[in-house]
N, C-alpha and C positions, 0 to 999 in steps of 0.2 A: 155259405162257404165263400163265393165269390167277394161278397161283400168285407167280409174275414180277411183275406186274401189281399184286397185290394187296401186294408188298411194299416196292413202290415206295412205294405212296400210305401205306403205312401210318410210313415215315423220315418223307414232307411232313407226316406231321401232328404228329410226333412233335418234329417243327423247328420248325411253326408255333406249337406249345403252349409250347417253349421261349422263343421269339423275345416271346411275351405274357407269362411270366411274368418275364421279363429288364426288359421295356417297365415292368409293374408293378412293380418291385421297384429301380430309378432312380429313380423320385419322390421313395421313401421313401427313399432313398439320401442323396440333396440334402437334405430335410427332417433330414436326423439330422443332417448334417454343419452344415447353417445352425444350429441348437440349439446344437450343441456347440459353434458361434464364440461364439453370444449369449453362451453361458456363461463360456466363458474371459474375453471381455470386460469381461462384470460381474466375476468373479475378481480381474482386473486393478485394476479401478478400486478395488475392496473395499481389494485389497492396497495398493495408493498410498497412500489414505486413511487405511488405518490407521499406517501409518508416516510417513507425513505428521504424522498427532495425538500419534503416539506421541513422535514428534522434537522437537515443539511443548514437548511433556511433560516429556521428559526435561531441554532447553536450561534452562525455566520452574526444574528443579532442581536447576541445574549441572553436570549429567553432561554435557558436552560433548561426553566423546568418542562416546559412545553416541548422542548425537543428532547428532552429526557423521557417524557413518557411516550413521544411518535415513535424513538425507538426501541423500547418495549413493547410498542405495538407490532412493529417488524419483526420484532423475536419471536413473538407468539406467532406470529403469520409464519417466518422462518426459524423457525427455533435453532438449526444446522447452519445458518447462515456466520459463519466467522467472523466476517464485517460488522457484524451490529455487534458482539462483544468490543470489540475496540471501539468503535463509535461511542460505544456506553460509559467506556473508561475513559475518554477523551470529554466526555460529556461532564460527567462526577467530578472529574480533575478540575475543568473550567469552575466546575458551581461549587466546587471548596468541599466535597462528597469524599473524601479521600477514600475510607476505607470501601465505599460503596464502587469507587469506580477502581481500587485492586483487586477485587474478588473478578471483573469481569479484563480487568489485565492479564490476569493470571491464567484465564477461560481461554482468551484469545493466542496468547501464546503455549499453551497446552496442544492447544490444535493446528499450530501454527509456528512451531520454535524457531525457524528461519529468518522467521521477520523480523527486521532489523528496528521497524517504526513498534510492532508491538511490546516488543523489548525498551524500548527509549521513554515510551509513554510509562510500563510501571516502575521505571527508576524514577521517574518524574515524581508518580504518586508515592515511592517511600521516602524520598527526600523532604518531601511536604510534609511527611509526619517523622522525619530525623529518624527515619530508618533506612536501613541497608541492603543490599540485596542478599546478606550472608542466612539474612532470618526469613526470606522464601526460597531459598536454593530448592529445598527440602520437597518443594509443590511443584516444580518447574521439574521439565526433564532437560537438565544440567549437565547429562553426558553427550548430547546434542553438539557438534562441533561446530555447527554456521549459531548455534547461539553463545559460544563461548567468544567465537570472532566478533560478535554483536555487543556484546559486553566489554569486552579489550577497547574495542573502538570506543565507547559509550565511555569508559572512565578516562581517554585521551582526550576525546573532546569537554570532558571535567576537569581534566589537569591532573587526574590523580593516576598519575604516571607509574607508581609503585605496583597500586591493585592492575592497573592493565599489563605489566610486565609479566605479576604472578598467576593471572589470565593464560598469557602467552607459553606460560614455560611448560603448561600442559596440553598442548598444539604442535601439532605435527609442524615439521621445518616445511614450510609457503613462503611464494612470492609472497603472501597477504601477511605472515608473520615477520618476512625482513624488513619489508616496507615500512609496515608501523612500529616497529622495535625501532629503525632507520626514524622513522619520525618523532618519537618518544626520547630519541638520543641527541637530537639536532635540537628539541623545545628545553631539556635540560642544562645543554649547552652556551643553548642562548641567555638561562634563566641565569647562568654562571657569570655569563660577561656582563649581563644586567646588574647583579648581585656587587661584581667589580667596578662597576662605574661608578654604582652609587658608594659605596667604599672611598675611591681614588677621587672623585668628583670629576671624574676628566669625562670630555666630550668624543665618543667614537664616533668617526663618521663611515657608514659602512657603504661599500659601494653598490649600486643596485642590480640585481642580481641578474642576469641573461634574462629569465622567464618572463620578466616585470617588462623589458620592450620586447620580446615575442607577445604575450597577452597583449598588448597596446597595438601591435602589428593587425593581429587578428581581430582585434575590435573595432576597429577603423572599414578593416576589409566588409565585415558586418553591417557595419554601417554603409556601405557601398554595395549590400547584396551582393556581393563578391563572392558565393558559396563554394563556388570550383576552384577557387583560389584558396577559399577558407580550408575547405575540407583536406587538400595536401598538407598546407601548413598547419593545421591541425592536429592530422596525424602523426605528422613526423613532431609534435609537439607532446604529445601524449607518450612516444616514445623516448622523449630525451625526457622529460617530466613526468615521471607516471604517477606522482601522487597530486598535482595539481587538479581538480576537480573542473576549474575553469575551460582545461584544455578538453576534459570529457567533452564539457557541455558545447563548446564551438565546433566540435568532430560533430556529435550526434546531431544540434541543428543545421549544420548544411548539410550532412545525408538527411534530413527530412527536407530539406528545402529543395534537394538534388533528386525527391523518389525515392530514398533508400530505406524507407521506413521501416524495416525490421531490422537492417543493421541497427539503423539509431538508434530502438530502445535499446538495445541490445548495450551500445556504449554510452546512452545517460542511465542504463541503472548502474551499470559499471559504477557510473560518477559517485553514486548514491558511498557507494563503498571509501568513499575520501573527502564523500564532506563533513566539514566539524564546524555546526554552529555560522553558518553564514546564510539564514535565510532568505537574501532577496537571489541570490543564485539557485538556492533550492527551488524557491517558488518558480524559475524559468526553468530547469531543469522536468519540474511537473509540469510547468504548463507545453514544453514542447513532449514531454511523454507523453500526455493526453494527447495533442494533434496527431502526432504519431499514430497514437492507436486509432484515432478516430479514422484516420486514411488505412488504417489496416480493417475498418468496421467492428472493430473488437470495441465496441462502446461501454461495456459494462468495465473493462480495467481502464479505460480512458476516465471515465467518470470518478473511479478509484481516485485516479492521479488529480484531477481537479479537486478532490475532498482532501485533499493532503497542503492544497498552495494555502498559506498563513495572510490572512489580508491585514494591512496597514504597513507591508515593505514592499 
């Protein structure tokens, strides 16, 4: 009986010791497995990133197709990421892909109707194939007001002054709609007394206009790191000229040169909103966005901005 006894109690303890060291041995269980997500995680991001830059890289050196399929490989890693649809469209546009790189213009701005650059690139890609934007209105959400203003600008900086007016006549009364109706009516103007010269054959000599020695003023000062100097005369430039883009971009670099780094993106993207077609300004306009952001540690739109500057201006 004793013996009986004694080896009952001796299985409960032999259960008990198991049952603790089971107890003990689940923590660390958990704790490995959490470790090992963190890791994969970081992995992942690592891996995006590098084929993200790498793609950046290769486009920068017309290997297209090679940066054509890094970023498909980003897609797949990010499939939600908005950036690589335009990247992809930019991508197809370069390597003569037209139709391959409007399916994913059309992606980007679906997700994204505000954006003035997603907008720009698929008129790019229907022009290339002597189409319109009338034959994808239909795919696009076209009731969208900051893409109706994206488009008005987009056929002024075309010259097709007609289709950007019948843009406008469906937009609510804006500073943003008097201004460029204001600029649509000054370029017609001009194209009139153009139109008469060549007519009359006579020589007009026009006298140069206030802003042309203020910008000369401020670009001097610039060159003298003058920024506190800059940035008054700047402003109060931007104010007498609000559609010259020049004057954005001399405000917003000397508030980055002065510490005021959220003002300034704040007033070079403004800029973004009046420039037409002049990229060696664009390209300083991005590259002081990027420093910007980079002084605000926002490095993912900085990096944005640097993927946008055009090299060879």
């Amino acid at each position: 009986m004793k013996n009986i006894i004694f080896c009952i109690g001796f299985i409960l303890m032999c259960i008990c010791a198991l049952q603790i060291a089971c107890a003990q041995e689940e923590p660390s269980k958990i704790i490995e497995e959490e470790e090992s997500a963190e890791v994969f995680l970081e992995e992942y991001t690592d891996e995006f990133q590098e084929k993200f830059f790498e793609a950046l890289k290769q486009k920068g050196i017309q290997n297209y197709d090679r940066s054509i399929n890094l970023f498909l490989e980003c897609k797949r890693l990010q499939p939600e990421n908005n950036v690589i649809n335009h990247e992809l469209a930019k991508a197809y546009l370069l390597d003569k892909k037209y139709i391959l790189g409007q399916q994913y213009a059309v992606e980007s701005i679906i997700s994204e109707p505000e954006n003035y650059w997603y907008l720009d690139t698929l008129f790019t890609l229907l022009e290339k194939q002597s189409s319109t934007m009338d034959e994808v209105k239909f795919t696009l959400p076209f009731d969208n007001v900051d893409l109706q203003k994206n488009l008005a600008l987009i056929y002024f900086r075309k010259k097709q002054y007609q289709n950007a007016i019948d843009i406008l006549k469906g937009i609510k009364k804006s500073t943003f709609k008097d201004n460029l109706l204001a600029r649509i009516d000054d370029a017609n103007n001009k194209n009139k007394q153009n139109a008469q010269v060549k007519s009359t054959s006579a020589f007009i000599v026009a006298s140069e206009p206030t802003s042309k020695g203020l910008e000369m003023n401020i670009k001097n000062q610039l060159k003298l790191e003058q920024y506190r100097i800059v940035e008054n005369n700047a402003r109060d430039a931007v104010e007498a000229y609000p559609l010259q883009p020049y004057f954005y971009y001399a405000y917003g670099l000397s508030l980055h040169k002065n510490n005021k780094n959220s003002q300034a993106i704040e007033v070079l993207e403004s800029a973004l909103d009046y420039l037409f077609d002049d990229i060696p300004l664009a390209n300083k306009i991005y590259q002081t966005l990027a420093d910007a952001c980079t002084k605000m540690s926002n490095f993912s739109k900085a990096n944005l901005y640097l993927s946008k500057i055009k090299p060879g201006f």
